[in-house]
N, C-alpha and C positions, 0 to 999 in steps of 0.2 A: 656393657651398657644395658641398665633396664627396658624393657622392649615398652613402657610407659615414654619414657624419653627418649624414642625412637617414634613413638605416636606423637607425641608434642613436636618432635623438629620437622615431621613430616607434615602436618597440620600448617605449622609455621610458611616450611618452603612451599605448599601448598597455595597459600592464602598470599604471601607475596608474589609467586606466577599467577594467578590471576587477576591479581591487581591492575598489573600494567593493560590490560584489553578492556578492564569496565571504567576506568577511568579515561581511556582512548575514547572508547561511545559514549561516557558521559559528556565529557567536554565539547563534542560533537553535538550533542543534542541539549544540554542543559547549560546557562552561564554560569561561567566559574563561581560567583559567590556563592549559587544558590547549591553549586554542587558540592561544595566544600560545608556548606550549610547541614547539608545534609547525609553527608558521610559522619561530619560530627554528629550530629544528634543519633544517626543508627551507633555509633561507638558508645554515647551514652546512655542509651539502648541497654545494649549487650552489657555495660558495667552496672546496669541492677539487678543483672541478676547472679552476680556474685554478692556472697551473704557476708563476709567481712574485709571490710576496707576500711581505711584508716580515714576517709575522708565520707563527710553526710552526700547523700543524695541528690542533696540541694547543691551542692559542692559541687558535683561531680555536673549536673545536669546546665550548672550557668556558666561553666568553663564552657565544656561541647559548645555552648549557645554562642559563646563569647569570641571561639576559637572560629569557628563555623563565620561568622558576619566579622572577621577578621579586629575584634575589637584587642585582643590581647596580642 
């Protein structure tokens, strides 16, 4: 195995174990809409600043928003 795809699946396991503790505090401290509100918009974030995707930015940014305020 490519030690690239040895960095990616660590990254991965990474970001999934810490998941479960900031969403523990979060929901502690912030109501769920607004937390999910705002997990989506940092995720649609993080997909501008990938430079080719099959979907516009607008695309991407009123999903997050839509996903976030639980409309879709």
């Amino acid at each position: 195995m490519q030690a690239r795809y040895i960095l990616m699946a660590t990254i991965v396991a990474f970001s999934w174990g810490i998941n479960t503790p900031i969403v523990k505090i979060g929901v502690d401290q912030i109501p769920v809409f607004m937390f999910c509100t705002l997990r989506s918009a940092m995720l649609g974030l993080i997909l501008l600043f990938y430079r080719k995707t099959i979907y516009s930015y607008k695309t991407i940014n009123l999903f997050a928003l839509a996903h976030g305020l639980k409309i879709s």
